[in-house]
N, C-alpha and C positions, 0 to 999 in steps of 0.2 A: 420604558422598560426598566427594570431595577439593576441595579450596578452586580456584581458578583464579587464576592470578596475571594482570595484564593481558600479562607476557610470552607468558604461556603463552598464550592467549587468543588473541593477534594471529598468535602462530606457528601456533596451528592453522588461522587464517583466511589463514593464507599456505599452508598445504598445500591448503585447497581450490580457491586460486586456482590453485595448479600443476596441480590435478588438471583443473580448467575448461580452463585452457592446452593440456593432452595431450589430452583433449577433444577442442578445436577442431583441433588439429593432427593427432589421428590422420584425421580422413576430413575435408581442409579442404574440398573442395568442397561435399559435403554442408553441412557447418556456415555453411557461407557464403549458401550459397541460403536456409536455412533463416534466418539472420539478416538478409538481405536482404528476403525474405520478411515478417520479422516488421515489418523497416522501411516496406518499401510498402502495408502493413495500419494501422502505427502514423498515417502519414500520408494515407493513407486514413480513417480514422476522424475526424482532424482537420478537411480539406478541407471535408466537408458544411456543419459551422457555421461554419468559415471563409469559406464564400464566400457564403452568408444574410449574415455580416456585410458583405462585401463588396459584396453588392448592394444594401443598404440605409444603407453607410454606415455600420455598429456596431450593434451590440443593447443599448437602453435607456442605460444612461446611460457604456456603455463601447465606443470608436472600434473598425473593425476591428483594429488594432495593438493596442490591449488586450486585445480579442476572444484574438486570437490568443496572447497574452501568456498568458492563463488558462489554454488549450488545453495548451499546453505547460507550464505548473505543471504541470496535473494528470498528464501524462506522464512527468515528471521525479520526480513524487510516487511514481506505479503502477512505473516503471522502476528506483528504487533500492531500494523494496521487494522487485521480482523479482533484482534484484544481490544484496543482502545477506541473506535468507532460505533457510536449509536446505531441502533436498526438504519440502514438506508444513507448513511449520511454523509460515505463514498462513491454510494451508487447515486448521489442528487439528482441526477437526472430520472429516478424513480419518483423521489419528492415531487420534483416542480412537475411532470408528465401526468401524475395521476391527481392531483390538483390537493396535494397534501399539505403546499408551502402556506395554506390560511391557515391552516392547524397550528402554527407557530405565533401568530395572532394574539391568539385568547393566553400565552402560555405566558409565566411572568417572568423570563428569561430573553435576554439578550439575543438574537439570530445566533453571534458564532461557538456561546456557549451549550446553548439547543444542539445544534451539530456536534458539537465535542462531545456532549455529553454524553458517555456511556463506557464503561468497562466491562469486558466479560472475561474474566483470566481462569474459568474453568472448563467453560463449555467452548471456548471460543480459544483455547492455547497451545491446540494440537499442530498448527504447522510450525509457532514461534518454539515450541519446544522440541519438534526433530529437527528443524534448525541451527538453535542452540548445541543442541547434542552433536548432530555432524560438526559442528563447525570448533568444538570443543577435537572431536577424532583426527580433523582434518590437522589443526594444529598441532597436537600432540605427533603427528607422524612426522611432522615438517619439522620440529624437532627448532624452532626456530629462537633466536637471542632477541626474541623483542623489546626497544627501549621503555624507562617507565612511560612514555606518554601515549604510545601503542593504542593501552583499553580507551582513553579518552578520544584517541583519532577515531579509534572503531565506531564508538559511541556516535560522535559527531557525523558520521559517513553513513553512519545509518540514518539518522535525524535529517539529514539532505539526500538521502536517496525518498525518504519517507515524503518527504517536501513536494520531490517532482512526481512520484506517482498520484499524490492528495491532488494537485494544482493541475495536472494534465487532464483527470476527472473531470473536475470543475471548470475547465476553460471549457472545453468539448460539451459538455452540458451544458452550457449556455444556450445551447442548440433547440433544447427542450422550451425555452421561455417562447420560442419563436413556432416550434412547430412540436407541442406536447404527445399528441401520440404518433408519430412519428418517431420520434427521440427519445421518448420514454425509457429505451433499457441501452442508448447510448453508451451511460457511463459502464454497463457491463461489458460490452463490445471492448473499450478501450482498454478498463482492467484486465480481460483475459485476453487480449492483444500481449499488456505488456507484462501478465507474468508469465508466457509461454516465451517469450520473445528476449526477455531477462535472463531466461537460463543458457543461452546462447552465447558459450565464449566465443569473441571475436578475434581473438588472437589469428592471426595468420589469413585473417579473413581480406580480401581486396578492396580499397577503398571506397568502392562505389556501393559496398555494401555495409562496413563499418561506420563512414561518416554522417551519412542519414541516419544512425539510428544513436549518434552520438547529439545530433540536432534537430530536424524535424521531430521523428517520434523515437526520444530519447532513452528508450531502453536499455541501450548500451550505458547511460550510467547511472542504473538504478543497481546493477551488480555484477557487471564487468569489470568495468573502468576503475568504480571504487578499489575493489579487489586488484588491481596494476596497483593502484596509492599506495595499500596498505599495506600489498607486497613489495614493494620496493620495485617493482617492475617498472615505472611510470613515473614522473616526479615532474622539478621544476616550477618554473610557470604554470602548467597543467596543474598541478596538486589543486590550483584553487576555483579550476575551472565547475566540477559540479556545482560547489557553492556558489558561483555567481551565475550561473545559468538556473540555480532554483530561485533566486531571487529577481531576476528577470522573468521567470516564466511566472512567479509572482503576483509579480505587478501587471502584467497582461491578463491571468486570469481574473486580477482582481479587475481591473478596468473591465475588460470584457463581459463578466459576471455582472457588475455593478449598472452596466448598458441593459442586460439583459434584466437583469431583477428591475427597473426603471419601468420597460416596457410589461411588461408581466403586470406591473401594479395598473397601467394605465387599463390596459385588454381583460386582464383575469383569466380566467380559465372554467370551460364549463366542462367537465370531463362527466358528469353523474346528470342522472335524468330521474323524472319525481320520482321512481320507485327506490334511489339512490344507488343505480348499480351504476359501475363508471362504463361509460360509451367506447 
């Protein structure tokens, strides 16, 4: 397969944003409702615990204004994954289940470039942007003296929250190399496990319910926990805990994955029958 230079790399990620652009522009109305739409949903989703916090004042040991802080991590977390992810290439377990991973075969790109490859920042920016925007409001109420290094932690704490939801996908999918239709919409199960499950501040919550979700299935720090860092709420030793727990779950999806794509090559996959419809 051919090496990828980062020119090349960003140039193709600027053809998919043109292609996103003609997109939105061939039927704007359409696309507009329909991103509109996903706005009034995104904020809909929000609202519920936002206003539990509001009526109480905040949840455990975080003010409504943090409350709402979190809310919007976690939408800013779900919305730059839906920006920057090709057709399918979160959901893999759609890939490998429907027998799509030979399509990458004939393609003259690299496996992890293939996956990466894709931008959509028009049609696809509606939850990264009431995100933004809350978490711009939520700030601004908090009123807070944040040091200059602040935007950079944020930055970073996004980028390893972004880590462990990509890599919990893709471990959990591995599933599909061994039983495709069965496992097939997997990694959707797990996604909408953990961004419902994400918005869930654990503050004040009892250990037997906080710790599993800090370890097993780690939602608590895709946009809880981080939001304790970044508030000052949380510190120490801890601060560096998500980062090495993305890099350990890492290396196990990678191993795991790497067992799974092995077998896959050896079995293959018949999912379509002569008329080419998948079974």
């Amino acid at each position: 397969m051919a090496n990828i230079t980062p020119k090349r790399f960003w140039g193709l990620m600027k053809i998919h944003a043109q292609m996103d652009l003609a997109s939105l522009m061939r039927d704007r109305a359409y696309m507009m409702s329909w991103i509109a739409a996903d706005i009034i949903s995104n904020v809909s989703s929000v609202a519920g615990i936002f206003l539990l916090a509001w009526k109480f004042d905040g949840i455990g040991s975080l003010d409504r204004w943090e409350v709402l802080f979190m809310l919007a991590y976690a939408n800013v977390v779900m919305g730059f994954l839906s920006m920057c992810g090709s057709p399918n290439a979160l959901f893999v377990s759609r890939i490998i289940g429907r027998g799509q991973w030979e399509h990458m075969y004939i393609m003259p790109l690299p496996y992890p470039t293939a996956l990466a490859m894709g931008f959509f920042p028009f049609t696809c920016s509606s939850t990264f942007v009431t995100g933004a925007v809350l978490m711009g409001v939520s700030l601004a109420q908090m009123n807070l003296a944040l040091p200059w290094w602040w935007g950079s932690a944020l930055v970073g704490s996004i980028a390893v929250s972004m880590a462990i939801v990509t890599a919990l996908s893709y471990l959990l999918s591995s599933l599909a190399f061994y039983a495709p239709v069965q496992c097939e919409e997997i990694a959707t199960t797990v996604l909408s496990s953990v961004q419902h499950t994400m918005s869930f501040p654990l503050s004040g919550m009892p250990g037997y319910v906080k710790y599993p979700l800090l370890t097993i299935f780690p939602a608590g720090l895709t946009a809880w926990y981080p939001t304790m860092l970044l508030l000052g709420k949380t510190g120490g030793a801890g601060a560096v805990y998500p980062a090495v727990f993305a890099v350990l779950l890492a290396l196990v999806t990678s191993y795991v994955f790497g067992k799974g794509l092995k077998y896959y090559a050896k079995v293959g996959i018949n999912r379509y029958s002569s008329g080419g419809h998948r079974c």
